[in-house]
PDB file with one MODEL, atoms N, CA, C and O in Angstrom:
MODEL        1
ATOM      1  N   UNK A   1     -26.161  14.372  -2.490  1.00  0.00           N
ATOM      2  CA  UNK A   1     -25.113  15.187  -1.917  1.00  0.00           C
ATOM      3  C   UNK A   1     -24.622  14.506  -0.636  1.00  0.00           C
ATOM      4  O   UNK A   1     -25.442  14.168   0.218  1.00  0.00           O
ATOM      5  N   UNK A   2     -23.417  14.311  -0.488  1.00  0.00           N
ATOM      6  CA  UNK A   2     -22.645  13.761   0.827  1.00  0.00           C
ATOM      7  C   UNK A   2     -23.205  14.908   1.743  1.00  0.00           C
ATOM      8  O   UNK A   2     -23.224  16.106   1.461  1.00  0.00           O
ATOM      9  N   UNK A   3     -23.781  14.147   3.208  1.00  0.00           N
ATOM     10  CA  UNK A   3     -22.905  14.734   4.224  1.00  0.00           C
ATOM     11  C   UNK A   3     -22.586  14.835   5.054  1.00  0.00           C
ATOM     12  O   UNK A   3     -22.266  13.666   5.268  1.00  0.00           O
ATOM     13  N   UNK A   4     -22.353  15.313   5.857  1.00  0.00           N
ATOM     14  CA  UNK A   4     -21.227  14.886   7.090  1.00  0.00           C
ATOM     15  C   UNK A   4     -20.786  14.069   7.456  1.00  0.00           C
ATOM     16  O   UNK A   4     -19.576  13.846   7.496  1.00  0.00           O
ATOM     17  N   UNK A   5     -21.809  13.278   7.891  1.00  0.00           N
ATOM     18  CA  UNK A   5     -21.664  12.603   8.682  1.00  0.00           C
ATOM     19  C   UNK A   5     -21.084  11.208   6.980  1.00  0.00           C
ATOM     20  O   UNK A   5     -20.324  10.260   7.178  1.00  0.00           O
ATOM     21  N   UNK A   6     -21.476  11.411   6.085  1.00  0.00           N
ATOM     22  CA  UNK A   6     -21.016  10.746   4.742  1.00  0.00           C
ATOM     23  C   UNK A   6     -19.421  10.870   4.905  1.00  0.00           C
ATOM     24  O   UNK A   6     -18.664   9.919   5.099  1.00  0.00           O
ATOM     25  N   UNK A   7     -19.007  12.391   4.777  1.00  0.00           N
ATOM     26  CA  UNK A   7     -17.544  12.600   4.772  1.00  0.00           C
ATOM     27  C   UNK A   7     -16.782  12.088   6.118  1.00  0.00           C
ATOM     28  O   UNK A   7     -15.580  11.899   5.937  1.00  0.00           O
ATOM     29  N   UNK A   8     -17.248  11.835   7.404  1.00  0.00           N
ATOM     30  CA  UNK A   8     -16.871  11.354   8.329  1.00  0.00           C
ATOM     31  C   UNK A   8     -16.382  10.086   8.252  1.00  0.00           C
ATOM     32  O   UNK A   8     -15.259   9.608   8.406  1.00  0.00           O
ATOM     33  N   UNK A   9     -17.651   9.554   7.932  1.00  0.00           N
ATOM     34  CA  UNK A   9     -17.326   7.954   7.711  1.00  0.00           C
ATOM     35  C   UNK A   9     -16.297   7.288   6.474  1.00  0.00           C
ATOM     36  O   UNK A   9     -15.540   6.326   6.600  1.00  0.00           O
ATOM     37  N   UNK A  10     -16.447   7.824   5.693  1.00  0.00           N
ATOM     38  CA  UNK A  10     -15.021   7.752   4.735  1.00  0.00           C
ATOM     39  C   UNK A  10     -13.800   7.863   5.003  1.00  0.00           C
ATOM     40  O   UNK A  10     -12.918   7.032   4.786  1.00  0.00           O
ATOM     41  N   UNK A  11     -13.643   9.577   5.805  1.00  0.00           N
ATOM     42  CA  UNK A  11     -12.765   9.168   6.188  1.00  0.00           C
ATOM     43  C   UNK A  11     -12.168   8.166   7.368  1.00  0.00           C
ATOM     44  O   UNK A  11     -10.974   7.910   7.519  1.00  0.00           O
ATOM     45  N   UNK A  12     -13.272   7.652   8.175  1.00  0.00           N
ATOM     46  CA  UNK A  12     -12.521   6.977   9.048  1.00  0.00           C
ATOM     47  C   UNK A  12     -12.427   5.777   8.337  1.00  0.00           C
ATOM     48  O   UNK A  12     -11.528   5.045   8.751  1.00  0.00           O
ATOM     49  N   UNK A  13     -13.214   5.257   7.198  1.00  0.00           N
ATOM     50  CA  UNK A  13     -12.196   4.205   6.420  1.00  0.00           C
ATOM     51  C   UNK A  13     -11.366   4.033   6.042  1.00  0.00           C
ATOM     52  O   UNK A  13     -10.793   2.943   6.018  1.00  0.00           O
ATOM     53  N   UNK A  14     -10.884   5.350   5.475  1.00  0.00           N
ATOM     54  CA  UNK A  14      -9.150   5.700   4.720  1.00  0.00           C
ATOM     55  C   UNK A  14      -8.773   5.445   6.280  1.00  0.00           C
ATOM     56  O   UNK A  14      -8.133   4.426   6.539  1.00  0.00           O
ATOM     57  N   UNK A  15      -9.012   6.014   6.957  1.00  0.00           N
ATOM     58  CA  UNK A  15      -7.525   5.908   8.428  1.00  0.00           C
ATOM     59  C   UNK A  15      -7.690   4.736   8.546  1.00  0.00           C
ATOM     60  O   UNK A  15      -6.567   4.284   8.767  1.00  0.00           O
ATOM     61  N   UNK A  16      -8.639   3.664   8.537  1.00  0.00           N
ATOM     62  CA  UNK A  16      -8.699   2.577   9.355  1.00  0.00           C
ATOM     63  C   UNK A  16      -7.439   1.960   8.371  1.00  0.00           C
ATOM     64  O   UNK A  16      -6.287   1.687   8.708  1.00  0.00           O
ATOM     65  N   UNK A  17      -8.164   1.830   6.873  1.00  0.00           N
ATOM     66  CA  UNK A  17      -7.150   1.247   5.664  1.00  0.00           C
ATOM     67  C   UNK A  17      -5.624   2.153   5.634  1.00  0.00           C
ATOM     68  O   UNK A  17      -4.611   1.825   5.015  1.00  0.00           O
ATOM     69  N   UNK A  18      -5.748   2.957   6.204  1.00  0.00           N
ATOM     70  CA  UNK A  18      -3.969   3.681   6.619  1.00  0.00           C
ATOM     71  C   UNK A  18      -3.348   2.972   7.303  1.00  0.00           C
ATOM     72  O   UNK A  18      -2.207   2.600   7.029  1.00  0.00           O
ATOM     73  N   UNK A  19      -4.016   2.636   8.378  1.00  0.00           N
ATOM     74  CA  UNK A  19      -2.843   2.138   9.716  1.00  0.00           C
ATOM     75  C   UNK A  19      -2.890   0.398   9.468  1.00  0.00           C
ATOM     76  O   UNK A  19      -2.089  -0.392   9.968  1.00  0.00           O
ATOM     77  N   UNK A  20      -4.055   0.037   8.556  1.00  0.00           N
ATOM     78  CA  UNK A  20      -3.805  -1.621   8.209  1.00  0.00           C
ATOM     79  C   UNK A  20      -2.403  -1.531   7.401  1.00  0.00           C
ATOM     80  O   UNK A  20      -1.587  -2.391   7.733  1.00  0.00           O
ATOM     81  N   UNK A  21      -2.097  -0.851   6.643  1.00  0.00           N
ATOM     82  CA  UNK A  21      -1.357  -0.776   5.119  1.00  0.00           C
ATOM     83  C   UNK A  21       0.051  -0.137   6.069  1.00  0.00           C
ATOM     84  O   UNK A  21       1.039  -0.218   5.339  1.00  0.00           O
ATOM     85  N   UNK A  22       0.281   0.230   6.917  1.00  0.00           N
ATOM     86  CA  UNK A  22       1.286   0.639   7.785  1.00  0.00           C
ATOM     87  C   UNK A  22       1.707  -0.358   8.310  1.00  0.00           C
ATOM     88  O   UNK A  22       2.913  -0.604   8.278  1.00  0.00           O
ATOM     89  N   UNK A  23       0.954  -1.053   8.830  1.00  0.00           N
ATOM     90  CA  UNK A  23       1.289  -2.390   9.799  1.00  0.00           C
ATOM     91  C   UNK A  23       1.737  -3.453   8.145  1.00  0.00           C
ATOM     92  O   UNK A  23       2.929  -3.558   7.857  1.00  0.00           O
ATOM     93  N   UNK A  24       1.178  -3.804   7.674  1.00  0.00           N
ATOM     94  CA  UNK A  24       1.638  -4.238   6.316  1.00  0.00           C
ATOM     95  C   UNK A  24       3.309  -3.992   5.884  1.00  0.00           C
ATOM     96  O   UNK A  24       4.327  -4.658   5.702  1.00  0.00           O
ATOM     97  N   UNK A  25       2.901  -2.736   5.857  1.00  0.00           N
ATOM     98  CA  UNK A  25       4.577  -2.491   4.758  1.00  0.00           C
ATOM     99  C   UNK A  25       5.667  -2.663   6.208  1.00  0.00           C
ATOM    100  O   UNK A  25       6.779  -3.181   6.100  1.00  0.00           O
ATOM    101  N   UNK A  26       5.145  -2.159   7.473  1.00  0.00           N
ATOM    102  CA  UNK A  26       6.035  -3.081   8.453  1.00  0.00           C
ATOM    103  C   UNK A  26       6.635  -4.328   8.252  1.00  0.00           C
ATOM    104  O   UNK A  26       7.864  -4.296   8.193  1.00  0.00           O
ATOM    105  N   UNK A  27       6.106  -5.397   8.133  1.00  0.00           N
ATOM    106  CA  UNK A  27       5.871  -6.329   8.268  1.00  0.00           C
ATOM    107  C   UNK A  27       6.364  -6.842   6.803  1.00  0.00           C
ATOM    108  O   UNK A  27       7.060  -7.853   6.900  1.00  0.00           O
ATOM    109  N   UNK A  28       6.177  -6.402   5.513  1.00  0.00           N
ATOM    110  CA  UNK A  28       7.042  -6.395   4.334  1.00  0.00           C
ATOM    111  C   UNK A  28       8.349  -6.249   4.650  1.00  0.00           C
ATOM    112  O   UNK A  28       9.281  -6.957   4.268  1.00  0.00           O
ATOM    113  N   UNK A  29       8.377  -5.462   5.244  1.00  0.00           N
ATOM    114  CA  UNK A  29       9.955  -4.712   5.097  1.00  0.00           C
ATOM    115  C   UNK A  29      10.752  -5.756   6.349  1.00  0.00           C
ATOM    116  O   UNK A  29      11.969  -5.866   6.199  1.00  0.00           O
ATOM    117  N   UNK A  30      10.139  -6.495   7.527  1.00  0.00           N
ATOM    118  CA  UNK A  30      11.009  -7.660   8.053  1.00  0.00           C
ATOM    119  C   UNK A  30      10.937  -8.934   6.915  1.00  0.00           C
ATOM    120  O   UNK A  30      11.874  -9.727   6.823  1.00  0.00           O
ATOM    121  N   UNK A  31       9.861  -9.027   6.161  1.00  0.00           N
ATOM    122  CA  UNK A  31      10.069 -10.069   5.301  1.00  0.00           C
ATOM    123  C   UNK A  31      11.568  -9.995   4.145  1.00  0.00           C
ATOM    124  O   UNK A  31      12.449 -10.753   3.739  1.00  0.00           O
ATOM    125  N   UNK A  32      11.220  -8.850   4.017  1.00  0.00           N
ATOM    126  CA  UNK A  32      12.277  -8.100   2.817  1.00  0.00           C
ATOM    127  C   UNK A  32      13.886  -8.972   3.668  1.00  0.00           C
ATOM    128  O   UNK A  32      14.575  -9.898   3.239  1.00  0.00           O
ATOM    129  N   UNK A  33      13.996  -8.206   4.912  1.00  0.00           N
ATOM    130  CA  UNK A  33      15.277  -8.643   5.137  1.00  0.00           C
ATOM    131  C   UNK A  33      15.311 -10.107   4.913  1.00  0.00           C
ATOM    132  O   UNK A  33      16.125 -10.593   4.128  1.00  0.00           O
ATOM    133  N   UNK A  34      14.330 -10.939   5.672  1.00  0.00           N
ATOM    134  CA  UNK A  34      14.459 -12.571   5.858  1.00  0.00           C
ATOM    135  C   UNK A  34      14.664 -13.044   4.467  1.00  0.00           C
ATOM    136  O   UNK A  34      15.372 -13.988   4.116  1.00  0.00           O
ATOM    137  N   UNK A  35      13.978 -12.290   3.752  1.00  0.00           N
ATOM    138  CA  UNK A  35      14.187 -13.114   1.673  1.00  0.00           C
ATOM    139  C   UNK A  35      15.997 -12.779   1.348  1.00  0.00           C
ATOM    140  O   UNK A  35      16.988 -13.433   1.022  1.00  0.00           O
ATOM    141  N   UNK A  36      15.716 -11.614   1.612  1.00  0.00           N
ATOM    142  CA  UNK A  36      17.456 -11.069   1.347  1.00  0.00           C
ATOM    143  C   UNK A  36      18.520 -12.045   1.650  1.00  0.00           C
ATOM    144  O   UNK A  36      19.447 -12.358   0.903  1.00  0.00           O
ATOM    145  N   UNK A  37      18.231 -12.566   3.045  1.00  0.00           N
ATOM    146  CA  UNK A  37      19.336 -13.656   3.459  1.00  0.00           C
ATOM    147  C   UNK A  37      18.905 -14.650   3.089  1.00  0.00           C
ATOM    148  O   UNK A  37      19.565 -15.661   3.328  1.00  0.00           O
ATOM    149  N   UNK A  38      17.909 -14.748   2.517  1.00  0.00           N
ATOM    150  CA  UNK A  38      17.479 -16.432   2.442  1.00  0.00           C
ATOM    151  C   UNK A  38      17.843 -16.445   0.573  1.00  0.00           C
ATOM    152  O   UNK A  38      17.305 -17.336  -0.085  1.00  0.00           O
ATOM    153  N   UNK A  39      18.550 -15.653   0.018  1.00  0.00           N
ATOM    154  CA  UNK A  39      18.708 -15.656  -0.865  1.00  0.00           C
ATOM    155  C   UNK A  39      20.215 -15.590  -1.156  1.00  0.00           C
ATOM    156  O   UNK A  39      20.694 -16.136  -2.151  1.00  0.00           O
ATOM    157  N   UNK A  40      20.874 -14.978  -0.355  1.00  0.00           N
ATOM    158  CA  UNK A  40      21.891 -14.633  -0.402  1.00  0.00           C
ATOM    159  C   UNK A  40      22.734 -15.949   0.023  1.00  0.00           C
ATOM    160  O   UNK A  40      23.935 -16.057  -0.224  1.00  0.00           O
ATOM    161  N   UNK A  41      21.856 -17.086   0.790  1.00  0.00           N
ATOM    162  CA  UNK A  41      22.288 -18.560   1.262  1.00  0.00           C
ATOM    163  C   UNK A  41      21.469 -19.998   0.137  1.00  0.00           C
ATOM    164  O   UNK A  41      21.196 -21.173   0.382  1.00  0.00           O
ATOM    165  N   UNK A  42      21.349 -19.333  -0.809  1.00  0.00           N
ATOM    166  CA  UNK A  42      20.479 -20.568  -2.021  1.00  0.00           C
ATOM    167  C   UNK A  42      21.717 -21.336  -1.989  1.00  0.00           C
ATOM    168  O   UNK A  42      22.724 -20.661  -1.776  1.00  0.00           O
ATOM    169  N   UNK A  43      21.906 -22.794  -2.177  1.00  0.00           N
ATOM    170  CA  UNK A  43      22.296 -23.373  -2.578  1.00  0.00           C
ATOM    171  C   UNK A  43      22.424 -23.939  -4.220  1.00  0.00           C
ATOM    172  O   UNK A  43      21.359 -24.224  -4.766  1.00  0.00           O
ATOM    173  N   UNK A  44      23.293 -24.052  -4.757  1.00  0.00           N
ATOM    174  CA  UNK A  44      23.157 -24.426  -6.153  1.00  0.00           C
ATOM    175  C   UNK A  44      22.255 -25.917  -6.382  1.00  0.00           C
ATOM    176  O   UNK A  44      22.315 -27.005  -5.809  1.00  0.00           O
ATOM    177  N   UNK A  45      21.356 -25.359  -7.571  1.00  0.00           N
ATOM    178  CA  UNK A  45      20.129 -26.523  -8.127  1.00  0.00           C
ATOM    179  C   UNK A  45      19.261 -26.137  -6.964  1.00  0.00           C
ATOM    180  O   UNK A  45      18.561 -27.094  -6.635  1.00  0.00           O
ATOM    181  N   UNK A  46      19.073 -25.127  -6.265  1.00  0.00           N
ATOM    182  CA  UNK A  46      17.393 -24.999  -5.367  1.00  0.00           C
ATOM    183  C   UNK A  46      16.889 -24.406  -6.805  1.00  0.00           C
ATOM    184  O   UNK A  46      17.602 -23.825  -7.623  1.00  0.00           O
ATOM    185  N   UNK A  47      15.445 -24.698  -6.926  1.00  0.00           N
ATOM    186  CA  UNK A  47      14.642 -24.150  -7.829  1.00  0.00           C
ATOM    187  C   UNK A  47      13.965 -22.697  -7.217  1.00  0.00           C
ATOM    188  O   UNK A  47      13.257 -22.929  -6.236  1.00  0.00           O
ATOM    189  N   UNK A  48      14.037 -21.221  -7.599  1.00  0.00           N
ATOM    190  CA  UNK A  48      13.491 -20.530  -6.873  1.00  0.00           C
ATOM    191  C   UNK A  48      12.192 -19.775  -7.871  1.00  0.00           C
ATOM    192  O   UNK A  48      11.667 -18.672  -7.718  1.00  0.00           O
ATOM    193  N   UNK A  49      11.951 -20.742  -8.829  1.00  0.00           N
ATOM    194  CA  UNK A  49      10.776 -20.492  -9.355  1.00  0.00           C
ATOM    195  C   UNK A  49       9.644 -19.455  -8.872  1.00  0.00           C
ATOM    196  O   UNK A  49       9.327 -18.293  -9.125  1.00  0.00           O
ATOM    197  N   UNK A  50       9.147 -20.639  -7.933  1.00  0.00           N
ATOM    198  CA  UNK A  50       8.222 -20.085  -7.221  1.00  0.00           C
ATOM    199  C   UNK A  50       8.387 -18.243  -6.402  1.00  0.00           C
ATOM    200  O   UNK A  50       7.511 -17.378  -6.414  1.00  0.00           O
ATOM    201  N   UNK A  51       9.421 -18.166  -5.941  1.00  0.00           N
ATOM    202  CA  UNK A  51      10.122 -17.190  -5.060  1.00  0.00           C
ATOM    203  C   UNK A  51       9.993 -15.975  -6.413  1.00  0.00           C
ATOM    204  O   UNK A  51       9.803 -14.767  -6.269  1.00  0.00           O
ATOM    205  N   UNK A  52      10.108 -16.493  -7.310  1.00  0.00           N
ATOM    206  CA  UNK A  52      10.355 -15.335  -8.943  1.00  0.00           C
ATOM    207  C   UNK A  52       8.749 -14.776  -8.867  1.00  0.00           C
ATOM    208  O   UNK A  52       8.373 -13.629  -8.630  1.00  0.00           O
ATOM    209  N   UNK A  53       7.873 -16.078  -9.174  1.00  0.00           N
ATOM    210  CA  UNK A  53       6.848 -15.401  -9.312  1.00  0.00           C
ATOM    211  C   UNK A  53       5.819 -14.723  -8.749  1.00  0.00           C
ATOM    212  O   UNK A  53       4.950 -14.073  -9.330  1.00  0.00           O
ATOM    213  N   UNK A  54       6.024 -14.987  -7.070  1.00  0.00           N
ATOM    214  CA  UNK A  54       5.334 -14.418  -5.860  1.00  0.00           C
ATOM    215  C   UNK A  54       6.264 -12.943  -6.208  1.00  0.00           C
ATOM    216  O   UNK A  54       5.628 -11.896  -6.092  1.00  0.00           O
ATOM    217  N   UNK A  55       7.634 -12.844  -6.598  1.00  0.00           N
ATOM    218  CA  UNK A  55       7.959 -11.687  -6.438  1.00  0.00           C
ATOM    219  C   UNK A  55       7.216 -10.529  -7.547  1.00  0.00           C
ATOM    220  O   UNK A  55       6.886  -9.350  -7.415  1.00  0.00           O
ATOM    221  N   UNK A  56       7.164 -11.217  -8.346  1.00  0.00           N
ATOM    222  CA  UNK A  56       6.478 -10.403  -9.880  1.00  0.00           C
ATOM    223  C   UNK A  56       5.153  -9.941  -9.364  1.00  0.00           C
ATOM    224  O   UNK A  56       4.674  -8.811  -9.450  1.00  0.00           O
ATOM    225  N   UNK A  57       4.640 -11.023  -8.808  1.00  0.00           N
ATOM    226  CA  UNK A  57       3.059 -10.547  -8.412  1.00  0.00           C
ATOM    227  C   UNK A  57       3.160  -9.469  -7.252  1.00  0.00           C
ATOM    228  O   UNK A  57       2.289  -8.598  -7.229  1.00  0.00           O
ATOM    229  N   UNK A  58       3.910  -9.463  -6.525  1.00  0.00           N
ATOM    230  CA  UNK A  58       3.937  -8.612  -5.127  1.00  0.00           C
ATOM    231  C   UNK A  58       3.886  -7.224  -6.149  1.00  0.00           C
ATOM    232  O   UNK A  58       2.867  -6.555  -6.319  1.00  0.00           O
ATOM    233  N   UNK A  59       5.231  -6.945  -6.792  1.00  0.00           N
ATOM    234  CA  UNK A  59       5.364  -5.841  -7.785  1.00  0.00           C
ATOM    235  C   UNK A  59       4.108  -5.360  -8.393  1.00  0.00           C
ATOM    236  O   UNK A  59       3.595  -4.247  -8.282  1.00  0.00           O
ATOM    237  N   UNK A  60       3.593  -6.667  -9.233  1.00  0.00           N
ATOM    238  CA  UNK A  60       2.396  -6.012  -9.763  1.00  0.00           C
ATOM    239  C   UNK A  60       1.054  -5.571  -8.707  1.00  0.00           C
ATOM    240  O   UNK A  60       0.215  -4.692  -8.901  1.00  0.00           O
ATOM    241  N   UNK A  61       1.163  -6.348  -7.741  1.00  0.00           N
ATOM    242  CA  UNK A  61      -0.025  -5.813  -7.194  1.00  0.00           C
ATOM    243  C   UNK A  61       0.371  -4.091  -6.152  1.00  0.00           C
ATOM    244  O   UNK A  61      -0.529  -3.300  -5.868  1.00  0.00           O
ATOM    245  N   UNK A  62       1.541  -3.917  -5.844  1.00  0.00           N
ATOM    246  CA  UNK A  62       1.969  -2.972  -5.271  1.00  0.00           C
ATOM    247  C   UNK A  62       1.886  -1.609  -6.233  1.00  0.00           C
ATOM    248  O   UNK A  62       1.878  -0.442  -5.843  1.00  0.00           O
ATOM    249  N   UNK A  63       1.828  -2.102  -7.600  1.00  0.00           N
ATOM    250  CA  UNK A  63       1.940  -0.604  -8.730  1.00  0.00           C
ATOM    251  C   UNK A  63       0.061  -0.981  -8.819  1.00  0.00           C
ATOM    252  O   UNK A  63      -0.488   0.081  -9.112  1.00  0.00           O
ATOM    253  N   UNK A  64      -0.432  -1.510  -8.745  1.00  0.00           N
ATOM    254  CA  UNK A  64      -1.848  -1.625  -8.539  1.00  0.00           C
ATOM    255  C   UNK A  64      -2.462  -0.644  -6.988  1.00  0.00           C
ATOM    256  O   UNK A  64      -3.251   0.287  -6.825  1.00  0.00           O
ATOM    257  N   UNK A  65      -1.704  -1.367  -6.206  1.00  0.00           N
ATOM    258  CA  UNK A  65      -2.353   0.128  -5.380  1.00  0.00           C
ATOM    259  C   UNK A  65      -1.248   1.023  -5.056  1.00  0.00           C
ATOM    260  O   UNK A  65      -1.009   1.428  -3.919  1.00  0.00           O
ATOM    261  N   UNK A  66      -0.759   1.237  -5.831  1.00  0.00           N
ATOM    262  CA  UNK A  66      -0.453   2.488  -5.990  1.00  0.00           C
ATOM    263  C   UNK A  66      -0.890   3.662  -6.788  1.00  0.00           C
ATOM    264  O   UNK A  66      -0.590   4.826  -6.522  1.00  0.00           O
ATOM    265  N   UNK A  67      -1.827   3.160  -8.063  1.00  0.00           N
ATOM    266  CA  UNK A  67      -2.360   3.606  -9.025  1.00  0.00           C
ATOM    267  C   UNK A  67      -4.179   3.692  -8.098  1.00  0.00           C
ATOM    268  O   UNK A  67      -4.970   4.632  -8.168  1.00  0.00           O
ATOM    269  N   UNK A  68      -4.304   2.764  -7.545  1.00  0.00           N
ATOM    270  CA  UNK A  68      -5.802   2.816  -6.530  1.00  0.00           C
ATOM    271  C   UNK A  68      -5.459   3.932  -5.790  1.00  0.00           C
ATOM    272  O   UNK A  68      -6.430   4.681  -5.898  1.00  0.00           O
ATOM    273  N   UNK A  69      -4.561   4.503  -5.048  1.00  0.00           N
ATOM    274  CA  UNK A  69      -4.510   5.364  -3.786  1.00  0.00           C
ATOM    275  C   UNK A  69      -4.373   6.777  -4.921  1.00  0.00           C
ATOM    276  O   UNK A  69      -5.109   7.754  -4.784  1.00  0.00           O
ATOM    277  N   UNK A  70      -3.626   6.713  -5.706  1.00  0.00           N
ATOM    278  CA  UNK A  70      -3.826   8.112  -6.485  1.00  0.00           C
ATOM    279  C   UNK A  70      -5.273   8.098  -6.823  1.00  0.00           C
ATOM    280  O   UNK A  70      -5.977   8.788  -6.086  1.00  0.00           O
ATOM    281  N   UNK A  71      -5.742   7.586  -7.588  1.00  0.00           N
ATOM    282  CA  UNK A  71      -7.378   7.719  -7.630  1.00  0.00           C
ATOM    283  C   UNK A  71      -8.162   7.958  -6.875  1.00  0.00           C
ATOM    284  O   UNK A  71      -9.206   8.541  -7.168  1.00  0.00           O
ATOM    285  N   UNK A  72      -7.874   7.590  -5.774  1.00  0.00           N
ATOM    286  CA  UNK A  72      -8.540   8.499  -4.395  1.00  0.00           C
ATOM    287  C   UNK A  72      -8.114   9.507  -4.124  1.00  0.00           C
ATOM    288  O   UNK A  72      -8.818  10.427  -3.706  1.00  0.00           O
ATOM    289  N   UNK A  73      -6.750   9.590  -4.308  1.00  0.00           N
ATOM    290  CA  UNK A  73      -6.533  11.445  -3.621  1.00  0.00           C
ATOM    291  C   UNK A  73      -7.040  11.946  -4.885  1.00  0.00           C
ATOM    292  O   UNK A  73      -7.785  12.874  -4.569  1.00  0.00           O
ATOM    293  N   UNK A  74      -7.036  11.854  -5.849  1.00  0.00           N
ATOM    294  CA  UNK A  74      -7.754  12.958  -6.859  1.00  0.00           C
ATOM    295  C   UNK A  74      -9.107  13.122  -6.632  1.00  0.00           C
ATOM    296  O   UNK A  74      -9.628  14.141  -7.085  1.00  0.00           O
ATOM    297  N   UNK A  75      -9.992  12.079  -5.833  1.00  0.00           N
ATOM    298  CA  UNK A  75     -11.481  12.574  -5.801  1.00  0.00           C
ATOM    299  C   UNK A  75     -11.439  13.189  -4.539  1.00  0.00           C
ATOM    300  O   UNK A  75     -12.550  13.538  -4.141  1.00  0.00           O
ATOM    301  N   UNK A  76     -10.524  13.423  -3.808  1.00  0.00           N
ATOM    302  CA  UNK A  76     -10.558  14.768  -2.762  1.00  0.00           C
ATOM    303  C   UNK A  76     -10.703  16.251  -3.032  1.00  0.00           C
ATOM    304  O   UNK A  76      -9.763  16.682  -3.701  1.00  0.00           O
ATOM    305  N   UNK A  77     -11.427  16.971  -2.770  1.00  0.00           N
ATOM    306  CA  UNK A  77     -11.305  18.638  -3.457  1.00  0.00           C
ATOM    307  C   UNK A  77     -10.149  18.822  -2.405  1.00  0.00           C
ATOM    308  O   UNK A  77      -9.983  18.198  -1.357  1.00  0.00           O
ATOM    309  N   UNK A  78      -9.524  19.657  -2.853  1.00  0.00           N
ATOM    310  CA  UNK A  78      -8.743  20.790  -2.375  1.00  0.00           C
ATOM    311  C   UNK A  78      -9.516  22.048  -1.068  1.00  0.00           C
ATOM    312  O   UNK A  78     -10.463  22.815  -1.246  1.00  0.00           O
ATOM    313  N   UNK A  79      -8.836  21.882  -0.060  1.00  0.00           N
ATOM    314  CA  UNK A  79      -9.925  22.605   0.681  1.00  0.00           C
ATOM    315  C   UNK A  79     -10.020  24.098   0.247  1.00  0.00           C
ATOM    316  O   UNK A  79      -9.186  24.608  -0.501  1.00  0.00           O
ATOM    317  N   UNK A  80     -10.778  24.574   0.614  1.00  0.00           N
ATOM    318  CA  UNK A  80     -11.359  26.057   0.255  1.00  0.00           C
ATOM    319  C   UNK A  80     -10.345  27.149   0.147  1.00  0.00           C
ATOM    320  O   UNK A  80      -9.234  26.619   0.137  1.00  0.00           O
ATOM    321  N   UNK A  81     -10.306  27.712   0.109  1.00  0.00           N
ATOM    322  CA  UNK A  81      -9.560  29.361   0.211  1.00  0.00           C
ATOM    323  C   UNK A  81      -9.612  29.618   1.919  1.00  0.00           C
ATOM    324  O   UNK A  81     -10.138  28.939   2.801  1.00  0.00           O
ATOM    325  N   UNK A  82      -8.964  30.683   1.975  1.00  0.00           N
ATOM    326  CA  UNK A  82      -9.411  31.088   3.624  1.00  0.00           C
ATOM    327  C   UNK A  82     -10.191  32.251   3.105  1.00  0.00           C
ATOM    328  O   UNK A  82     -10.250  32.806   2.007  1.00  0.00           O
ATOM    329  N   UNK A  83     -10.712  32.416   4.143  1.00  0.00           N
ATOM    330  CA  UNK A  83     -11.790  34.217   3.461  1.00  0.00           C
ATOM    331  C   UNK A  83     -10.709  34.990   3.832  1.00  0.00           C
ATOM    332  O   UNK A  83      -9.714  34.703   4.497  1.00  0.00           O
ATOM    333  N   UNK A  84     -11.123  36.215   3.195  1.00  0.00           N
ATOM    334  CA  UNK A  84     -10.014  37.105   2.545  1.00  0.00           C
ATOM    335  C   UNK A  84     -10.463  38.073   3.892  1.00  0.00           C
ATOM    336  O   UNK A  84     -11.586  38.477   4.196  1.00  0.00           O
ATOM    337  N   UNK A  85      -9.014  38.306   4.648  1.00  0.00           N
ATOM    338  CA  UNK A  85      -9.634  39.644   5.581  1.00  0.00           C
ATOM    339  C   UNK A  85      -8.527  39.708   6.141  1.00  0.00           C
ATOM    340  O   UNK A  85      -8.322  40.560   7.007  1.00  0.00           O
TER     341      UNK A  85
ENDMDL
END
């Protein structure tokens, strides 16, 4: 049986892995713009091969944890009822 101090420490892993994954999609989202223009300036015959398949993988690994983080909120209970009064 978890406890407390079990449920404590978990959660301060989820927060710790919250505010990493915050600073992340920050930091995506200035990349996002820099690809945008750096795409929008290709020259004809650049090969952007590479650029295709880092993008496929980003995708796949992003529906990967996205499918990981639902699996965790489902092993959360639902907190209690309030008592009735």
């Amino acid at each position: 049986m978890a406890t407390q101090a079990d449920i404590d420490a978990v959660t301060a892993q989820l927060t710790t892995f919250q505010t990493a994954i915050s600073g992340d999609v920050s930091a995506l989202a200035a990349d996002v713009t820099a690809i945008q223009t750096a795409l929008a300036n290709i020259p004809a015959g650049v090969d952007i091969t590479a650029l295709q398949a880092a993008a496929n993988s980003l995708a796949t690994n992003v529906g990967n944890l996205g499918t990981t983080v639902g699996s965790v909120t489902a092993l959360v209970p639902a907190p209690p009822a309030p008592p009735a009064g």
